[in-house]
C-alpha positions as CSV (number, residue, x, y, z in Angstrom):
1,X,-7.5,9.0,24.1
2,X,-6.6,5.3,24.8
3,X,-7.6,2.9,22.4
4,X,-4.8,0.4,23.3
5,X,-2.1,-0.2,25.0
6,X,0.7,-2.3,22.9
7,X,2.4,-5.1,24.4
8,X,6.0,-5.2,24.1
9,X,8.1,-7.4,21.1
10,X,11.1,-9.0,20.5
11,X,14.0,-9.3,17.9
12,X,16.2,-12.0,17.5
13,X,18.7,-11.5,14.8
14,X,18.4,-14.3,11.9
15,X,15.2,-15.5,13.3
16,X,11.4,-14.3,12.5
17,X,9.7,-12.8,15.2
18,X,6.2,-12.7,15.1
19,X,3.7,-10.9,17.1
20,X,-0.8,-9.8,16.8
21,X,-0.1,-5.7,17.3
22,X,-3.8,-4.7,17.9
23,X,-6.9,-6.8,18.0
24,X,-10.0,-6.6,16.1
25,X,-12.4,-5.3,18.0
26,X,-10.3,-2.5,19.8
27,X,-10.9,0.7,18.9
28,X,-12.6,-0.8,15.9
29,X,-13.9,-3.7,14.2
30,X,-11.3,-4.1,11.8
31,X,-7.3,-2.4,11.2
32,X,-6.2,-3.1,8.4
33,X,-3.1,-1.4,5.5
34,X,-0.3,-0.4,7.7
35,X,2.4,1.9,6.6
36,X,5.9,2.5,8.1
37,X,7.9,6.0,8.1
38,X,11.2,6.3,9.3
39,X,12.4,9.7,10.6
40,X,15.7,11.1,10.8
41,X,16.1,10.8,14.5
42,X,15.4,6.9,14.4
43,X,12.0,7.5,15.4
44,X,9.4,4.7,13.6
45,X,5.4,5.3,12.7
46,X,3.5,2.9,11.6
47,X,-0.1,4.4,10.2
48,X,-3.6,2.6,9.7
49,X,-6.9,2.6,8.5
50,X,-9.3,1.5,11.4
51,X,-12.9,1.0,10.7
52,X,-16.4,-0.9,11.4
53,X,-18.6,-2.4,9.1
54,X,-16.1,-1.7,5.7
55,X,-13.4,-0.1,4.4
56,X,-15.2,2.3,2.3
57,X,-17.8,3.3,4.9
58,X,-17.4,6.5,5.8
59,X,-16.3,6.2,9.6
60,X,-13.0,5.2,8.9
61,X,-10.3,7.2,10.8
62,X,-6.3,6.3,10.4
63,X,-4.7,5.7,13.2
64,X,-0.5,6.2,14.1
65,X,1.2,4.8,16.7
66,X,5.4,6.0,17.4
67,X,8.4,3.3,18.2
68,X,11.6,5.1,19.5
69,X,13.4,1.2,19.7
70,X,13.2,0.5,15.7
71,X,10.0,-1.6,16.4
72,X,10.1,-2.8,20.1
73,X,7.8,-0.9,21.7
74,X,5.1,1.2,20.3
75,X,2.9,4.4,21.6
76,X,-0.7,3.9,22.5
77,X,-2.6,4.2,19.1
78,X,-3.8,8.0,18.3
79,X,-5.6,9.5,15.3
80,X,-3.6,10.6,12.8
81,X,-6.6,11.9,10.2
82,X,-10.2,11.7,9.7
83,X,-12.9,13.4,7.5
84,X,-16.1,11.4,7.8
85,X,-18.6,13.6,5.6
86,X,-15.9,14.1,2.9
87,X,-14.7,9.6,2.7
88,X,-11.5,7.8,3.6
89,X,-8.1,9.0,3.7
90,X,-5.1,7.0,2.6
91,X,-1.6,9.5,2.3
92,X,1.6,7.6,1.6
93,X,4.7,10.2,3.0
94,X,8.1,10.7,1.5
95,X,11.0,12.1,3.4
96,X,12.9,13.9,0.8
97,X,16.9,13.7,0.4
98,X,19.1,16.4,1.1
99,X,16.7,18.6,3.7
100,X,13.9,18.4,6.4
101,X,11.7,18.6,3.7
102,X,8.8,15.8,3.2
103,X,5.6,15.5,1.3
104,X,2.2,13.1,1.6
105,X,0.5,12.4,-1.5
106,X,-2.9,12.7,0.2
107,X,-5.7,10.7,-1.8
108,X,-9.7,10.6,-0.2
109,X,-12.4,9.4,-1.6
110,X,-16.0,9.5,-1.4
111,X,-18.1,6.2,-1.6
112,X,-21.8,5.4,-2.1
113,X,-22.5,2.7,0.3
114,X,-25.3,1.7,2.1
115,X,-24.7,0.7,5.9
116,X,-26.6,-1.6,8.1
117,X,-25.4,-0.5,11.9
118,X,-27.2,-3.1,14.0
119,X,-26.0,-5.7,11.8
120,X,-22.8,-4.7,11.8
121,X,-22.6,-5.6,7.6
122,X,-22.8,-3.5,3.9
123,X,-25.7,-4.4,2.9
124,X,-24.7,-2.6,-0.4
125,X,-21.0,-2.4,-1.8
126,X,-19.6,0.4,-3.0
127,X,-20.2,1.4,-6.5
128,X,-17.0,2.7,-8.2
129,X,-18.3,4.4,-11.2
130,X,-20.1,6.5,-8.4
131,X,-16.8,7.2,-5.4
132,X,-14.9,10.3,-6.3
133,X,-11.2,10.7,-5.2
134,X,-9.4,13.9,-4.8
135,X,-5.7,14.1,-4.4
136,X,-4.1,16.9,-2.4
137,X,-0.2,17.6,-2.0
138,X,0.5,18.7,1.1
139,X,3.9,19.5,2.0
140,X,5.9,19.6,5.6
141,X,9.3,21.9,6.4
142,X,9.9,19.5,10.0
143,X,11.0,15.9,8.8
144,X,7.3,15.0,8.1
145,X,6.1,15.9,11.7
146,X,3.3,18.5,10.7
147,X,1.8,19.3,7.7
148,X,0.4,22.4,5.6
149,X,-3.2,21.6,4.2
150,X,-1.8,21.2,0.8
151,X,-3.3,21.8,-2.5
152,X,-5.6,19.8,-4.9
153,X,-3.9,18.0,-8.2
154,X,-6.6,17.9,-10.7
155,X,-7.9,14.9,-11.5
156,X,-7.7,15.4,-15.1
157,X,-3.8,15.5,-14.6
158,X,-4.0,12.1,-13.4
159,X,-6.6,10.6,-15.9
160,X,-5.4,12.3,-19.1
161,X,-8.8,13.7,-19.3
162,X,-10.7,10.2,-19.0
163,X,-14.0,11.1,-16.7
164,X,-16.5,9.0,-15.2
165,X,-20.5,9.0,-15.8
166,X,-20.9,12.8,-14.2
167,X,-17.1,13.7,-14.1
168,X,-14.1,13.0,-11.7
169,X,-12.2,10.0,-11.1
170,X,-12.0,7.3,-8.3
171,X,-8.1,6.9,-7.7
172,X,-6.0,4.8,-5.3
173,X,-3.4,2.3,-4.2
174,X,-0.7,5.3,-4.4
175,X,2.9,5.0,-3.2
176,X,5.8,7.3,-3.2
177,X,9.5,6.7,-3.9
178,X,12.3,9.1,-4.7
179,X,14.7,8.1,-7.6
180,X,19.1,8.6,-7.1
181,X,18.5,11.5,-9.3
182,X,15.8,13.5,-6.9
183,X,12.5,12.4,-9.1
184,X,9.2,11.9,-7.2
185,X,7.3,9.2,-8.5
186,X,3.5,8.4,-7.1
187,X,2.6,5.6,-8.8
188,X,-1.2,4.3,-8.8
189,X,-4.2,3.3,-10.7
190,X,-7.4,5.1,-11.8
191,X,-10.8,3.5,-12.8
192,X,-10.7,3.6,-16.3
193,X,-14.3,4.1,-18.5
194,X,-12.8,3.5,-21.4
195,X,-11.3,0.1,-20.8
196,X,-14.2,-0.7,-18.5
197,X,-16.7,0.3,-21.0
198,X,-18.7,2.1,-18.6
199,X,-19.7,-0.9,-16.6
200,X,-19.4,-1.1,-12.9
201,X,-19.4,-5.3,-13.5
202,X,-16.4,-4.9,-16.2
203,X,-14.3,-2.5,-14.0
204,X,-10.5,-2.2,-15.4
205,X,-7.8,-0.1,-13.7
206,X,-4.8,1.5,-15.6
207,X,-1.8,2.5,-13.5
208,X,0.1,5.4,-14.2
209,X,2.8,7.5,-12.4
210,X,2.7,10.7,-11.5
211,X,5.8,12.4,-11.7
212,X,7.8,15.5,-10.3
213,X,11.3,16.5,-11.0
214,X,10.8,19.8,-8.5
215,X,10.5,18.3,-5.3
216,X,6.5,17.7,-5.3
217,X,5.7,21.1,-6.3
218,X,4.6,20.4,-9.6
219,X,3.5,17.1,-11.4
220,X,3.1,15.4,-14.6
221,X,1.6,12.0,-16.3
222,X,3.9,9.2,-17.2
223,X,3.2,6.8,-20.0
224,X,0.2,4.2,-19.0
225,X,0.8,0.8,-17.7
226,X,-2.0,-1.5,-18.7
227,X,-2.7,-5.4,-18.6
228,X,-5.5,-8.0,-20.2
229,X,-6.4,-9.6,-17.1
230,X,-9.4,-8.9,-15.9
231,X,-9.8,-5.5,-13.5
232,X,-6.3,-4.5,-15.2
233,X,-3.3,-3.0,-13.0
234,X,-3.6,-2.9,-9.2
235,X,-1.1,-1.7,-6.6
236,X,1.8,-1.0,-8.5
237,X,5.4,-1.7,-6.3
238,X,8.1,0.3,-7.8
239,X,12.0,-0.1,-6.8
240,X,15.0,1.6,-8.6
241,X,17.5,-1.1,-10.0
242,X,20.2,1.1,-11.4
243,X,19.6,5.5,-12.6
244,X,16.6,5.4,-13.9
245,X,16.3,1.6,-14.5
246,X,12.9,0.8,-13.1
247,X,11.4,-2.9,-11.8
248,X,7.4,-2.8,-11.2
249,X,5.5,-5.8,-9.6
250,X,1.9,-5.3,-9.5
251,X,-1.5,-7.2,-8.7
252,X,-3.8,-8.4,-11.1
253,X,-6.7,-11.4,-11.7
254,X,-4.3,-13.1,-13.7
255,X,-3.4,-16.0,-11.3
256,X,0.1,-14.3,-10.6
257,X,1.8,-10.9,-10.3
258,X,2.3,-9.0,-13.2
259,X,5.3,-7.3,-13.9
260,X,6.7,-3.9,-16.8
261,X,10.0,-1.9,-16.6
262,X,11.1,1.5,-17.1
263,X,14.6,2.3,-19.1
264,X,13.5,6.4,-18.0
265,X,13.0,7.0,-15.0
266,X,9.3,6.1,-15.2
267,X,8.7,8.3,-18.6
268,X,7.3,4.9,-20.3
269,X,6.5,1.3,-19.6
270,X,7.2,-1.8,-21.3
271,X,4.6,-3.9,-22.1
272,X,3.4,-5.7,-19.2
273,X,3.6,-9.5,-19.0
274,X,3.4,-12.3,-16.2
275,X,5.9,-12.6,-13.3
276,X,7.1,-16.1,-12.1
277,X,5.4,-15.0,-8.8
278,X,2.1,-17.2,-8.2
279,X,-0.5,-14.9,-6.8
280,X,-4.2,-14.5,-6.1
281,X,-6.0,-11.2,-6.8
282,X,-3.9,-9.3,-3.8
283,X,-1.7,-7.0,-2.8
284,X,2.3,-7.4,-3.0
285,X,5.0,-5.0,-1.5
286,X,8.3,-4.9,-2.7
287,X,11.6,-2.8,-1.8
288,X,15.1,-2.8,-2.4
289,X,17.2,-3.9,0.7
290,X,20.3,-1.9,1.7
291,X,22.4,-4.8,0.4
292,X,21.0,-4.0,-3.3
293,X,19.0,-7.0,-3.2
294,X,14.6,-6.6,-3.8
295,X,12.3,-8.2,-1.6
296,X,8.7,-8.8,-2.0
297,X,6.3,-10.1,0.6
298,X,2.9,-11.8,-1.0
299,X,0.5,-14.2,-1.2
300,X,2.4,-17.4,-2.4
301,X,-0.7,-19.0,-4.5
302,X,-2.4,-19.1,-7.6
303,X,-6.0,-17.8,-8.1
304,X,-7.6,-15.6,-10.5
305,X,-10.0,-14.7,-7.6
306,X,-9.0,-12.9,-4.4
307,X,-8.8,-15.9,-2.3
308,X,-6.9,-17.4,-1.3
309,X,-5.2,-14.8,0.8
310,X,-2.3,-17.3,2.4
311,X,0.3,-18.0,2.9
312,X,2.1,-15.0,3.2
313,X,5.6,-15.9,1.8
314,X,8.8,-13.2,1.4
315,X,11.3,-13.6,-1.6
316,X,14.6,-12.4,-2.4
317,X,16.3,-10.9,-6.1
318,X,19.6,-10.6,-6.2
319,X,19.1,-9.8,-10.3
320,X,16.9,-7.0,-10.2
321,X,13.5,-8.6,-10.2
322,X,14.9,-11.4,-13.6
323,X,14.8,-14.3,-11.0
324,X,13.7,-14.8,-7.5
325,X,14.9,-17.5,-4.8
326,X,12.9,-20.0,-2.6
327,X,10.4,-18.5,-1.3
328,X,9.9,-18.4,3.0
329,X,6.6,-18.4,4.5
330,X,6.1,-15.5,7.3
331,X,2.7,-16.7,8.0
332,X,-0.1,-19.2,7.3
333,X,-4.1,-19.8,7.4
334,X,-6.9,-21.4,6.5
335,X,-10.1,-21.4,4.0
336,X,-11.8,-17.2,3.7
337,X,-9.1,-16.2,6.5
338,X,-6.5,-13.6,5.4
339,X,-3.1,-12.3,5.9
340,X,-3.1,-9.4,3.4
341,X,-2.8,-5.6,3.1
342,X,0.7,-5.6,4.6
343,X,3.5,-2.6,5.1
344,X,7.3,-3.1,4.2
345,X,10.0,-0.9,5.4
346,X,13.9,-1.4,6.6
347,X,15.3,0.1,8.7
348,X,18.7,1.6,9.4
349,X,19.8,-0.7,11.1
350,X,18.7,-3.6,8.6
351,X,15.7,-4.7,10.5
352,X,12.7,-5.5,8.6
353,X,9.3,-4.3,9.8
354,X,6.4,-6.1,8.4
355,X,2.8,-4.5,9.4
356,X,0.2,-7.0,8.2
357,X,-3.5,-7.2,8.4
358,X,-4.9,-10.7,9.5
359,X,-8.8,-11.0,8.6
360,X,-10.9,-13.6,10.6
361,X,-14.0,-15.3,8.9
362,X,-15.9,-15.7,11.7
363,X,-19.0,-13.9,13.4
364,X,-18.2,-11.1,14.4
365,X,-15.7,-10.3,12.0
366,X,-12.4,-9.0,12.5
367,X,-9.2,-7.8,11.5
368,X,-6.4,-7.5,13.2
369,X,-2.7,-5.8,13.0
370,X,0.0,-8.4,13.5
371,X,3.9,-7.6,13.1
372,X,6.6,-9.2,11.7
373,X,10.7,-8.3,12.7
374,X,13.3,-10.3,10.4
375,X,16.1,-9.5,8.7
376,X,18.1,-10.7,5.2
377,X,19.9,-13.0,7.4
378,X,16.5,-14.9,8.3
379,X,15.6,-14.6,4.3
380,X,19.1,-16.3,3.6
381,X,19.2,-18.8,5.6
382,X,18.2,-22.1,4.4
């Protein structure tokens, strides 16, 4: 299968190299939430979601594509997974220490939406209170090459026992990160009734980690992480500071990121409270550089509604998430336009890859994949 054939980057140490990956319109109408896996032997994936109409219809497929040059040049895009009867699949994957060993933290979910194919538009959004996620651990014994087909957590593990209007749970924005001391954390956010009071209008997420000190095999609930701002905690961004010291970012309505710590490995939270990090309702990543310093890529703006989604601007910590410096802008737009839904990963060799989806307001709509290449020395400079 050829969907596309990727051109060819560059990487200029010190400098930001900036590049579209895929176009809008290729394969499908829009690509959008890349992730990045490293693999022992060097060799880079960078996986999508790649869909028409929207992101909760239910012909989304995710797509990979391989880089054997940290980045340079990239395989023709293939399908990684897709399920269309049973929803989309999003499945962050860990490479665990010490082994071939490597687990994806497999979440899909099953929306109500109502499609209008010669338009090309949902004419009806997905109702949350109605999508049901499952969550399936599925576990690989060759570096995270192939994996087994992995068994179901139960949602009431994840919840505490909170159900939705008919049972289940709708579930999402998960990650995976594996302390110094060999703990799995997953953390992510559920639909809460109880703080939403059973409205779909009033909807209010509560993060939580789920945790395994057993190399994925078995999991438990950590203490919940919840805000005031309206919707509550979204897309929590995790990075170890020192053992068990814990720094968490995550998205909210509240016209900035919102930030808690953990003094336990991710037991219990401290009660959340605003970041000096401007924001709009959308999605940061952070991680901790090889040089012990944390860097978070975002929206660079205040809103308490999603938009504006730019600039996208990258930040550096060299406190452990107290203080952050000047703030550099990767990319810019204008008006409904968006440069969101981004990947962050370093490599081995200290380049940074940054996988970001670029939305286009006009008719037809689009999104495509755009990359960035920098390093710390681009972030430091000036």
């Amino acid at each position: 299968m050829k969907i596309a054939l990727i051109p060819k980057f560059d990487y200029t140490p010190g400098k930001l190299n900036y590049f579209q990956f895929i176009r809008g319109g290729v394969g499908a109408d829009y690509h959008q939430g890349p992730r990045f896996q490293e693999f022992a032997d060097g060799m880079v994936r960078m996986i999508w979601g790649a869909y028409d109409f929207d992101e909760c219809s239910p012909n989304v497929v995710t797509l990979y594509s391989d880089s054997r040059d940290q980045g340079l040049t990239w395989s023709a895009p293939q399908i990684y997974m897709a399920d269309y009867p049973a929803g989309p699949m999003d499945g962050p994957v860990l490479m665990l220490s010490g082994g071939r060993e490597a687990i994806m933290y497999l979440v899909q979910s099953l929306h109500q939406i109502e499609i209008d194919e010669a338009s090309r538009v949902a004419t009806a959004c997905s109702d949350y209170f109605k999508t049901r996620s499952h969550v399936y651990i599925r576990r690989s014994a060759d570096g995270g090459r192939t994996f087994n087909h992995g068994q179901e957590l139960p949602w009431q593990e994840i919840t505490g026992g909170k159900s939705l209007p008919g049972g289940g749970m709708y579930y999402g924005d998960v990650c995976l990160l594996q302390l110094e001391s060999g703990r799995i954390l997953a953390p992510g956010n559920f639909l809460d009734p109880v703080a939403s009071k059973g409205s779909c209008v009033g909807q209010h997420y509560t993060g939580i980690c789920m945790i395994s000190d057993d190399r994925g095999h078995t999991w438990r609930r950590s203490g919940e992480v919840t805000v005031d701002t309206p919707r509550g905690v979204m897309e929590m961004q995790i990075v170890e500071t020192a053992p068990d010291q814990l720094f968490c970012l995550f998205r909210t309505k509240g016209g900035c990121l919102y930030q808690t710590c953990s003094k336990d490995g991710g037991e219990t939270w401290s009660v959340s409270a605003p970041s000096p990090l401007p924001a709009p309702e959308s999605m940061a990543r952070m991680i901790k550089l090889q040089s012990g310093n944390l860097l978070v890529v975002w929206n660079n703006v205040s809103s308490t509604t999603q938009q504006p989604r730019h600039p996208l601007s990258a930040a550096l910590s060299k406190d452990g998430g107290l203080t952050w410096g000047t703030p550099k802008v990767i990319a810019d737009e204008t008006g409904s336009n968006q440069l969101s839904n981004h990947g962050l990963i370093q490599l081995n060799d200290g380049r940074i890859l940054l996988g970001i989806s670029h939305y286009r307001n006009v008719q037809p709509m689009t999104s495509d994949l755009d990359l960035a290449i920098f390093d710390e020395r681009w972030l430091l400079d000036g």
